[in-house]
BAKEFI-558966 format. One record per residue (C-alpha): chain; x, y, z. Coordinates in Angstrom, 2 decimals, always signed. Layout:
! BAKEFI-558966
@c = A	x = X	y = Y	z = Z
...
***
This chain:
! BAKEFI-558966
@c = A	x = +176.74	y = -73.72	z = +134.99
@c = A	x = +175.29	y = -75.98	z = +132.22
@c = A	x = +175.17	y = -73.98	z = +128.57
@c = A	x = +171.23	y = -74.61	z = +128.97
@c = A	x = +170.91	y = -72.87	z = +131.68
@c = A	x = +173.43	y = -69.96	z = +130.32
@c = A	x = +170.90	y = -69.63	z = +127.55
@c = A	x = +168.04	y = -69.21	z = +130.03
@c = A	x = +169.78	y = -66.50	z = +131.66
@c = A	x = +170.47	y = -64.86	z = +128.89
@c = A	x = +166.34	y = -64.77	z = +128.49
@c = A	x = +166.31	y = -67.32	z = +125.59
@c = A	x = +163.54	y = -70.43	z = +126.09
@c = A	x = +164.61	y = -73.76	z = +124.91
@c = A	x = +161.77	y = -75.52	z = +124.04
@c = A	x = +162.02	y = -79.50	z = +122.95
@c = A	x = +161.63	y = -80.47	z = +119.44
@c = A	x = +159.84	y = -83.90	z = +120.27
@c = A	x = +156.79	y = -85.34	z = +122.39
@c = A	x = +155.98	y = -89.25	z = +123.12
@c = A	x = +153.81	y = -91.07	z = +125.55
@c = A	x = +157.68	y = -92.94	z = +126.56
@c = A	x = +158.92	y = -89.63	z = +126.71
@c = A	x = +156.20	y = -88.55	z = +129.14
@c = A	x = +155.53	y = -91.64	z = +131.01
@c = A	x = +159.45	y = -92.17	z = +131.41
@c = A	x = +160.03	y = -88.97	z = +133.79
@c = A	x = +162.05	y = -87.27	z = +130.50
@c = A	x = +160.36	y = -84.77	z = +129.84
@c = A	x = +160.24	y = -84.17	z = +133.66
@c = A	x = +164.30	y = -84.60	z = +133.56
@c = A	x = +164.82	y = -82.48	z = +130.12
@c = A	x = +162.98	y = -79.49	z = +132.28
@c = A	x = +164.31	y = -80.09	z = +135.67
@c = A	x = +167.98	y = -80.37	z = +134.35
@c = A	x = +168.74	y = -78.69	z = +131.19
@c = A	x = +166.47	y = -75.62	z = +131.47
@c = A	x = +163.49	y = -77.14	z = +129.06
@c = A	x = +160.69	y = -74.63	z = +129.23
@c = A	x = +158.49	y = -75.45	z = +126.51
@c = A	x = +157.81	y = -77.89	z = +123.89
@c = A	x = +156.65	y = -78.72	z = +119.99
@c = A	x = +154.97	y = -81.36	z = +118.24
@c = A	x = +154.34	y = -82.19	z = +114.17
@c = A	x = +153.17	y = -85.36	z = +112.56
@c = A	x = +156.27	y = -86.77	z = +112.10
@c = A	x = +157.50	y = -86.86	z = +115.85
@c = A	x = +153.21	y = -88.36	z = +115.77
@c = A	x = +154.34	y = -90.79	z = +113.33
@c = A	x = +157.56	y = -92.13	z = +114.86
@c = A	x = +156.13	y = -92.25	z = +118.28
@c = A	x = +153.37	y = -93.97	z = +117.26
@c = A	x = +155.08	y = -96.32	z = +114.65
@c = A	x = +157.95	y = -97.21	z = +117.00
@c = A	x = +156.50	y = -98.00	z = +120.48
@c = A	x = +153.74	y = -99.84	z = +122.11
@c = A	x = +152.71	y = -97.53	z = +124.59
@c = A	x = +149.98	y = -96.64	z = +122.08
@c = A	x = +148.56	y = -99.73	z = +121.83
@c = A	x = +146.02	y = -99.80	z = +124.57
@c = A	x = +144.22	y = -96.18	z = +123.61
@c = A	x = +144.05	y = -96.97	z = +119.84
@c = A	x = +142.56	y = -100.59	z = +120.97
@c = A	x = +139.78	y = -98.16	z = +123.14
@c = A	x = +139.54	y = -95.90	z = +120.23
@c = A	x = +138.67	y = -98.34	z = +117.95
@c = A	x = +135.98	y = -99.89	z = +120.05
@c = A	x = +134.50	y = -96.95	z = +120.23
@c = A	x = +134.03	y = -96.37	z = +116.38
@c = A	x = +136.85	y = -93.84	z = +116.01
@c = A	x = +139.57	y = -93.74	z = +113.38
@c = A	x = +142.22	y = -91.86	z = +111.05
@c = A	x = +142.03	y = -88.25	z = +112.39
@c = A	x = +139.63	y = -87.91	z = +114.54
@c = A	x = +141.80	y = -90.98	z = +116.39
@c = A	x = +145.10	y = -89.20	z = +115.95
@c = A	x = +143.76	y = -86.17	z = +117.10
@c = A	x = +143.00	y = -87.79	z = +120.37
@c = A	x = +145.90	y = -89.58	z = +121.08
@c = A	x = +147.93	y = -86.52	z = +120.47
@c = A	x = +145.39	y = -84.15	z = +122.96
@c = A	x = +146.10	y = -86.81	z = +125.30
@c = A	x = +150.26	y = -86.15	z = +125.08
@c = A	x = +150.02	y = -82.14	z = +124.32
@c = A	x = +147.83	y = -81.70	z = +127.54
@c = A	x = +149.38	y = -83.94	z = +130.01
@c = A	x = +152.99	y = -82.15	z = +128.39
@c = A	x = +150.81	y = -78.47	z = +128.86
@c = A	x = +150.14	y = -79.72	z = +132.25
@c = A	x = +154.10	y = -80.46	z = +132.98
@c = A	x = +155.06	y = -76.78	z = +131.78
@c = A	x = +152.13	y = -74.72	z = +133.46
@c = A	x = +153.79	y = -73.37	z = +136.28
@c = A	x = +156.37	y = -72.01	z = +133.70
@c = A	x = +153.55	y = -70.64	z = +131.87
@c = A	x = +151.64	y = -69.45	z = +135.43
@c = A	x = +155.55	y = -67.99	z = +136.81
@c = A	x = +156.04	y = -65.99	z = +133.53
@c = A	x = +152.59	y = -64.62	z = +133.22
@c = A	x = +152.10	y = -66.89	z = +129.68
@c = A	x = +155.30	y = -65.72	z = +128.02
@c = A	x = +156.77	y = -69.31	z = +128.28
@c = A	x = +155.39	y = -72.50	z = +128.79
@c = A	x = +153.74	y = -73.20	z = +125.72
@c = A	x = +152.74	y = -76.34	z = +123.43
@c = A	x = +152.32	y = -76.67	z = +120.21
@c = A	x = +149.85	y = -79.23	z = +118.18
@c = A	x = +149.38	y = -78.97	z = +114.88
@c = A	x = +146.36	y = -78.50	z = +112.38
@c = A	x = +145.61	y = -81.01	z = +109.36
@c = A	x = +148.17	y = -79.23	z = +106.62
@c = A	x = +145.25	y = -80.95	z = +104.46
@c = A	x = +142.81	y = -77.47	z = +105.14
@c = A	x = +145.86	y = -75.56	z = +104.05
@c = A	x = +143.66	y = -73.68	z = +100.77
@c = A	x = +140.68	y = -73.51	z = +103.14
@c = A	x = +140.90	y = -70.79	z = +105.74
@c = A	x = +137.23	y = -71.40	z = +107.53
@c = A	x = +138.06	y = -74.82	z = +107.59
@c = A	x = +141.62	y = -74.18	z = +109.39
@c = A	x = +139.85	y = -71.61	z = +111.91
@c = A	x = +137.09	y = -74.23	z = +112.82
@c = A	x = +140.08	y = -76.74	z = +113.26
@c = A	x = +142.18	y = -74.95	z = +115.84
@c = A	x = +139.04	y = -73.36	z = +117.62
@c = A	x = +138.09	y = -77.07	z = +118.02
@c = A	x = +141.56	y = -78.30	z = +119.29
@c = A	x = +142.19	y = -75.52	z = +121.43
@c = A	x = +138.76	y = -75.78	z = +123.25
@c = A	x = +138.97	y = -79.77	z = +123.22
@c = A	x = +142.83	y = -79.42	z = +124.93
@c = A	x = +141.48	y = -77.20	z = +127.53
@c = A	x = +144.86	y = -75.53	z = +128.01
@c = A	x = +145.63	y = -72.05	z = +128.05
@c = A	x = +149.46	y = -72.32	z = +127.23
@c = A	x = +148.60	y = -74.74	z = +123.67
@c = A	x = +149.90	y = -72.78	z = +120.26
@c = A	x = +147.60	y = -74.05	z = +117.36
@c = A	x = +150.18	y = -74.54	z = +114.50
@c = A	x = +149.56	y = -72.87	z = +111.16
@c = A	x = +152.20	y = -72.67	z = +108.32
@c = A	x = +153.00	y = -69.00	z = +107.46
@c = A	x = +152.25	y = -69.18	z = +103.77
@c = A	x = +150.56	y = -66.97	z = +101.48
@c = A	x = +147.33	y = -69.31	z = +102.32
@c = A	x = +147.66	y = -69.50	z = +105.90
@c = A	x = +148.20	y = -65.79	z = +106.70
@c = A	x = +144.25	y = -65.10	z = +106.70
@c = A	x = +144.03	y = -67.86	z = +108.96
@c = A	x = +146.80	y = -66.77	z = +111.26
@c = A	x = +144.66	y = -63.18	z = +112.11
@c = A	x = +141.85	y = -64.94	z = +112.23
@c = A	x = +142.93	y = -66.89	z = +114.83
@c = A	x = +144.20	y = -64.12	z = +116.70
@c = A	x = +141.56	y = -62.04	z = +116.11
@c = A	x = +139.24	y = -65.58	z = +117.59
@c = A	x = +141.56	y = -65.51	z = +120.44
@c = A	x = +143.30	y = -68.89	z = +119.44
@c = A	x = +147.07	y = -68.77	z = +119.87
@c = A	x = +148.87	y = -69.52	z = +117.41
@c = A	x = +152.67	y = -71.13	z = +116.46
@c = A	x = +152.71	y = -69.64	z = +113.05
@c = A	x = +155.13	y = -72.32	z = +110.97
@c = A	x = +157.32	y = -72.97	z = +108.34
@c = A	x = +158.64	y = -69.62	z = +108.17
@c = A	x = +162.36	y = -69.47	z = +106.05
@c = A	x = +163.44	y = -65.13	z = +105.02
@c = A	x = +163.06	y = -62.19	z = +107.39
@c = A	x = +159.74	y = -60.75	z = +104.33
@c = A	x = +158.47	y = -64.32	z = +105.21
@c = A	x = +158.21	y = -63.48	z = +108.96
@c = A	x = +157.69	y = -60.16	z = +108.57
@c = A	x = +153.94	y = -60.94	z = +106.77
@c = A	x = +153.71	y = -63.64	z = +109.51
@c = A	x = +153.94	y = -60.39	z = +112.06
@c = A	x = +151.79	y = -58.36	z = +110.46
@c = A	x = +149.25	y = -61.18	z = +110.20
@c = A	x = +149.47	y = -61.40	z = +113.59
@c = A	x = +149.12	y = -57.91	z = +114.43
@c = A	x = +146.68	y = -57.36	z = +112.15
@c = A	x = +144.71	y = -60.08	z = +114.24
@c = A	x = +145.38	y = -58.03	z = +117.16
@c = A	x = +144.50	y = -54.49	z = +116.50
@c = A	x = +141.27	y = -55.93	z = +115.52
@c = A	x = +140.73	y = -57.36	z = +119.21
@c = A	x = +141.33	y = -53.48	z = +120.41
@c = A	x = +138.75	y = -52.87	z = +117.66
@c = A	x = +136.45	y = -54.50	z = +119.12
@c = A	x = +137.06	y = -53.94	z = +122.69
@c = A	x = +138.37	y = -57.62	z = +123.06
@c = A	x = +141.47	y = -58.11	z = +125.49
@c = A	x = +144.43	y = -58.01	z = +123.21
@c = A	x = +147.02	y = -60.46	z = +125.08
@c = A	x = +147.09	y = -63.55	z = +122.55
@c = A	x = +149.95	y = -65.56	z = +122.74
@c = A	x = +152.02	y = -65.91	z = +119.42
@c = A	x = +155.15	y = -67.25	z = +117.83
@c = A	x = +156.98	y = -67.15	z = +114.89
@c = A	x = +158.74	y = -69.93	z = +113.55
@c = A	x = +161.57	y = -69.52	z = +111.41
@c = A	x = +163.51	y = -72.33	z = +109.93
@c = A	x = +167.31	y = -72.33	z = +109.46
@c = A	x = +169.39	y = -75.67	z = +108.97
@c = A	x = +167.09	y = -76.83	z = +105.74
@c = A	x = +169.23	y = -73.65	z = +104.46
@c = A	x = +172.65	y = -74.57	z = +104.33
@c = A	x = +171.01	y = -78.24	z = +102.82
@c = A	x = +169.86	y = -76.49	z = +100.14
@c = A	x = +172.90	y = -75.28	z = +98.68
@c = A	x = +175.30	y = -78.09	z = +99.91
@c = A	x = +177.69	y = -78.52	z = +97.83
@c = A	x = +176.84	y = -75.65	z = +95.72
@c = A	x = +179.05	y = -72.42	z = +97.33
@c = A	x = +182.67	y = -72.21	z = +98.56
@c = A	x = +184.28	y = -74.13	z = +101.31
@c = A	x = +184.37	y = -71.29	z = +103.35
@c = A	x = +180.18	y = -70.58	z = +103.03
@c = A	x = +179.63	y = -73.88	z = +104.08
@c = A	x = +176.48	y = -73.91	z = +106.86
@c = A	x = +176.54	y = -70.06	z = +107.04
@c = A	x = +173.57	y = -69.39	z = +104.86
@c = A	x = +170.90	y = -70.36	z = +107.96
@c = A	x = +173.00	y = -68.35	z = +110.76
@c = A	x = +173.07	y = -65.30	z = +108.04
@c = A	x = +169.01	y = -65.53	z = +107.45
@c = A	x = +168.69	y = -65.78	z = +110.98
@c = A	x = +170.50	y = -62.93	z = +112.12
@c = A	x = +168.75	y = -60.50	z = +108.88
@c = A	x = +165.32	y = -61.77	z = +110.08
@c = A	x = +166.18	y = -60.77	z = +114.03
@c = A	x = +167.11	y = -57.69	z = +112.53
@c = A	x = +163.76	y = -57.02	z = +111.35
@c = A	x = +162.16	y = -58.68	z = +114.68
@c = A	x = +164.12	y = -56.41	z = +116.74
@c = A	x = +162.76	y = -53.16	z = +114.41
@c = A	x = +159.06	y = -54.38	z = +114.50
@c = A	x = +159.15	y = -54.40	z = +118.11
@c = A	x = +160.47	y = -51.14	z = +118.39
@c = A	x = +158.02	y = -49.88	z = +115.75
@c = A	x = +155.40	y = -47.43	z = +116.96
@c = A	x = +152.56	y = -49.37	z = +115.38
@c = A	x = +153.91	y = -52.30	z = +117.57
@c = A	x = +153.91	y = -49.83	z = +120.51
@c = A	x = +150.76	y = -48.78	z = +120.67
@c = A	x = +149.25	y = -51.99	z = +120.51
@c = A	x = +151.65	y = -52.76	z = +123.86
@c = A	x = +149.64	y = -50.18	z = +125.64
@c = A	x = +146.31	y = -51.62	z = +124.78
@c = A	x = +147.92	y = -54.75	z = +126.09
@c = A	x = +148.94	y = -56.39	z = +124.10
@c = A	x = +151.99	y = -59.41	z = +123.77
@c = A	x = +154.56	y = -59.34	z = +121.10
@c = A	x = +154.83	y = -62.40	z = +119.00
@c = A	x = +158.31	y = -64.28	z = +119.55
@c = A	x = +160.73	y = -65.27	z = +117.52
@c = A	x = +161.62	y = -68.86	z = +117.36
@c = A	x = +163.98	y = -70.76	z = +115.91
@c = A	x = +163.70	y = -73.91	z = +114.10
@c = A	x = +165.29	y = -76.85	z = +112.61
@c = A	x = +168.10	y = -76.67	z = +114.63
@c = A	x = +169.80	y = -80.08	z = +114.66
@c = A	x = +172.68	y = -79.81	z = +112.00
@c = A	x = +172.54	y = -81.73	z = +109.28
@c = A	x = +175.95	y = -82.06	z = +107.74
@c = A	x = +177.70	y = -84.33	z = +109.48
@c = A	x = +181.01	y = -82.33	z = +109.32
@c = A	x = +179.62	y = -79.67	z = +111.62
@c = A	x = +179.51	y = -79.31	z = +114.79
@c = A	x = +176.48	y = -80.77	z = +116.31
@c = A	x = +175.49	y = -78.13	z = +118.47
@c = A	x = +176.18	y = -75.19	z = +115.22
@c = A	x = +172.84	y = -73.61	z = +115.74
@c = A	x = +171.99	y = -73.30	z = +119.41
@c = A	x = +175.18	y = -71.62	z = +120.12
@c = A	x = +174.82	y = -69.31	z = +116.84
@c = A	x = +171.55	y = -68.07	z = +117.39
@c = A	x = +171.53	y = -66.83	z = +121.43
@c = A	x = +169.31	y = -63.87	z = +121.63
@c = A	x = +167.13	y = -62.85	z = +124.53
@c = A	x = +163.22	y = -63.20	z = +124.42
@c = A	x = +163.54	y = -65.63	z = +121.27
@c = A	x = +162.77	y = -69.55	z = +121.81
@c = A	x = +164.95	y = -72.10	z = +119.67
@c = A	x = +163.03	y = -75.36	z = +119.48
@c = A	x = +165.38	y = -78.09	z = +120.11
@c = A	x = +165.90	y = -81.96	z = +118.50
@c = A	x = +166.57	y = -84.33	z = +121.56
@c = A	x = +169.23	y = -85.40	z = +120.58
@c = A	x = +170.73	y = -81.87	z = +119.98
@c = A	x = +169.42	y = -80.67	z = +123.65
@c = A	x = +171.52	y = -83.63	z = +124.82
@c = A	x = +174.46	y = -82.60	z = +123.21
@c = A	x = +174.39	y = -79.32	z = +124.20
@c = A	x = +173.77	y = -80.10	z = +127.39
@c = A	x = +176.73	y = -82.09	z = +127.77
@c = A	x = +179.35	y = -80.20	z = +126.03
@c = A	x = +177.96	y = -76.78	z = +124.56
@c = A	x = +178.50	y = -73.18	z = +125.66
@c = A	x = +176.36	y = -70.30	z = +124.86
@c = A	x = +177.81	y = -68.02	z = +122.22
@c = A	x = +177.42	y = -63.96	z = +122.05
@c = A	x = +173.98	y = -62.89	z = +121.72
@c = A	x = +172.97	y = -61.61	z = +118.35
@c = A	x = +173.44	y = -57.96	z = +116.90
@c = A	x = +170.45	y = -55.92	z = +116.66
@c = A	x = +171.65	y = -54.74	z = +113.50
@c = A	x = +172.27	y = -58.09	z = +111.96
@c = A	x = +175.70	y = -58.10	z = +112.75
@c = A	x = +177.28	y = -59.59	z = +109.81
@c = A	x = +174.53	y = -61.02	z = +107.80
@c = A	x = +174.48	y = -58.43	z = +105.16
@c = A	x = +177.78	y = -59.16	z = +103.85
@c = A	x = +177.60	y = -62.72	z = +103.91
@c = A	x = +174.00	y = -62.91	z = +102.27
@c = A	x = +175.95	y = -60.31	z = +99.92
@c = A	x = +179.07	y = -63.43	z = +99.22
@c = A	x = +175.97	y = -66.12	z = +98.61
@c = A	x = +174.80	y = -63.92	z = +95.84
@c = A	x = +178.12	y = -63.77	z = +94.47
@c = A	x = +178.20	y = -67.40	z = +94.45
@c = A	x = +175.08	y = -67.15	z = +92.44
@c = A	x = +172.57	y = -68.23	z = +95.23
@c = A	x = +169.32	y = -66.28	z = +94.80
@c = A	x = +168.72	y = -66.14	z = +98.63
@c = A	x = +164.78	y = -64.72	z = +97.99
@c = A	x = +163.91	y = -67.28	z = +95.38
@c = A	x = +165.19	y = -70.11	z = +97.49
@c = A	x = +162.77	y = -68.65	z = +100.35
@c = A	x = +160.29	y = -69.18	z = +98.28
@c = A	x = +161.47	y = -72.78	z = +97.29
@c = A	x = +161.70	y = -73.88	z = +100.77
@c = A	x = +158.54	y = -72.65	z = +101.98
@c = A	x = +156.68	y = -74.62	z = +99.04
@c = A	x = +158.69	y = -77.47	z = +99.61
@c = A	x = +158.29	y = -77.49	z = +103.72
@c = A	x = +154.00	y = -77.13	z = +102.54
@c = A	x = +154.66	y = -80.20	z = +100.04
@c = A	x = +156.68	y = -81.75	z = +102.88
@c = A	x = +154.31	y = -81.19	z = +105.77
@c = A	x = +150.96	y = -82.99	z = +103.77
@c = A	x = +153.32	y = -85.90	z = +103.00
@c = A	x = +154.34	y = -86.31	z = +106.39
@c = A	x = +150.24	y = -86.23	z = +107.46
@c = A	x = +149.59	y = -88.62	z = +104.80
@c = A	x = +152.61	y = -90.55	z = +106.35
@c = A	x = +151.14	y = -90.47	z = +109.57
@c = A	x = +147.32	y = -91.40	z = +108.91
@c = A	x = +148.65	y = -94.63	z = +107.14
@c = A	x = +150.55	y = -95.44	z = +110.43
@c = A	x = +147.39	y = -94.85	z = +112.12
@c = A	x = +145.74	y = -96.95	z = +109.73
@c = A	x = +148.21	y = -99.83	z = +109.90
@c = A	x = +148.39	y = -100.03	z = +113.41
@c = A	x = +144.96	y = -100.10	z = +113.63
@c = A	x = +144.38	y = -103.12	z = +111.05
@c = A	x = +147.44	y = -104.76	z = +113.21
@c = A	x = +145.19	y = -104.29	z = +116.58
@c = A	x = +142.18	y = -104.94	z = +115.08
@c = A	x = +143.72	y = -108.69	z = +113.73
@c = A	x = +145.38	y = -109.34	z = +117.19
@c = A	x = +141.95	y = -108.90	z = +118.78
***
């Protein structure tokens, strides 16, 4: 039995880190889910940008796009509706088989309405009606800006990927935004099933302090925020606030992993996937890190309720003079910085292309 596939037993998703018009138009995607246990999928601008930078297969719809008077985000946005729906499309009898607990998409809002909260609701109320898909997450980063926007969105019915997520308080305000955004549905007499996850990001960890703790801390940072934060998933569930919102109806919000793909070279490639096993979590997968896992991974012990370990180590980083909380907060600022650059990235891609078309016209 393939790891993948151990992984999906054990009742975690693997969802795919990537989308591209090759990818879709290539049977991959169709291969990733058919073979190696692929149940879901996420997009950001930079995957946008790549695709769209590095292959022709955009060509044609920008040239249409352009004839028609559209450009910068308005055009992105439709290129990308046109690859998150026909991807929705490919996981929605996953989404249909597990009444809506997997199956899921994710497209991302402008990170440009990050400071404007109406603005971000009007945004992914417009993508998610435009998309027409019932299994699309609207991404919105989990900072101090985007939580009123996360229960808003609930609370509008929109469901929501909430991003860029790095300590166990981070999430834990993500969940409560969420919640929030749900009780007020059973307020209001509004059916409180809207889909959620939470996205919490663990290799940019053990990058941050490369080279700055022992040997023997090397890449344990992420695994040891990871396992702290499922601590406090596992007690939110359990909570009886939590609880009584299940028997209104209500869906938890998952936990999902990000950033996955290891970074230092040194490490094994697949560090992360087998580290974080844990039922009814997703981890979000590079392709290139599916692949390898695919091909010669194995599915470690599932993770400790308790946090297994993670107190003690997060205990030797501090010795080493790592302030693990402050760092949070670095990495979450940074990711925000990070995520507008990569936008701005992408619309002058768009733009480029687009003068490139226009000349060859």
């Amino acid at each position: 039995m393939k790891a993948t596939q151990q992984l999906h037993d054990l009742g975690q998703s693997l969802w795919l880190d990537n989308i591209t018009r090759d990818l879709l138009d290539s049977g991959t995607l169709k291969h990733y889910i058919e073979e190696l246990s692929v149940t879901g999928l996420t997009s950001n601008p930079t995957i946008f940008d790549h695709a769209i930078k590095n292959s022709s297969a955009y060509d044609t719809p920008i040239r249409e796009k352009l004839r028609n008077g559209q450009s910068g985000e308005a055009l992105f946005f439709d290129l990308a509706l046109e690859d998150i729906t026909r991807a929705a499309d490919m996981f929605r009898p996953v989404f249909d088989r597990t009444n809506g607990t997997d199956g899921w998409v994710s497209l991302e809002v402008s990170p440009l309405l990050a400071h404007d909260t109406a603005s971000t609701i009007a945004a992914a109320k417009d993508l998610h009606q435009r998309a027409g898909r019932p299994n699309l997450f609207i991404k919105i980063p989990g900072t101090k800006e985007g939580l009123p926007a996360i229960e808003e969105a609930i609370f509008a019915g929109v469901p929501v990927n909430v991003t860029l997520l790095f300590s166990a308080e981070q999430y834990v305000a993500a969940a409560e935004a969420f919640l929030r955004g749900v009780e007020r549905r059973i307020a209001a007499g509004l059916n409180p099933n809207v889909g959620s996850v939470a996205s919490v990001f663990i290799s940019r960890w053990d990058a941050a302090v490369a080279g700055k703790v022992p040997t023997q801390l090397q890449n344990r940072l992420g695994i040891a925020v990871a396992k702290r934060t499922f601590k406090a998933y596992r007690d939110l569930l359990s909570s009886e606030r939590w609880q009584r919102v299940y028997n209104f109806g209500a869906r938890p919000q998952r936990l999902l992993w990000a950033s996955t793909g290891t970074k230092d070279p040194k490490a094994s490639d697949i560090l992360y996937i087998k580290a974080l096993a844990a039922p009814f979590t997703v981890n979000t997968i590079p392709e290139a890190t599916l692949k390898a896992f695919g091909e010669h991974g194995e599915a470690g012990a599932a993770l400790e309720a308790d946090g297994g370990d993670s107190a003690k180590v997060l205990a030797k980083f501090t010795k080493a003079h790592i302030d693990v909380d402050a760092l949070a907060a670095q990495l979450q600022d940074e990711g925000a910085k990070s995520f507008v650059k990569s936008w701005d990235d992408l619309m002058a891609v768009i733009a480029d292309k687009s003068t490139l078309l226009k000349k060859a016209s």
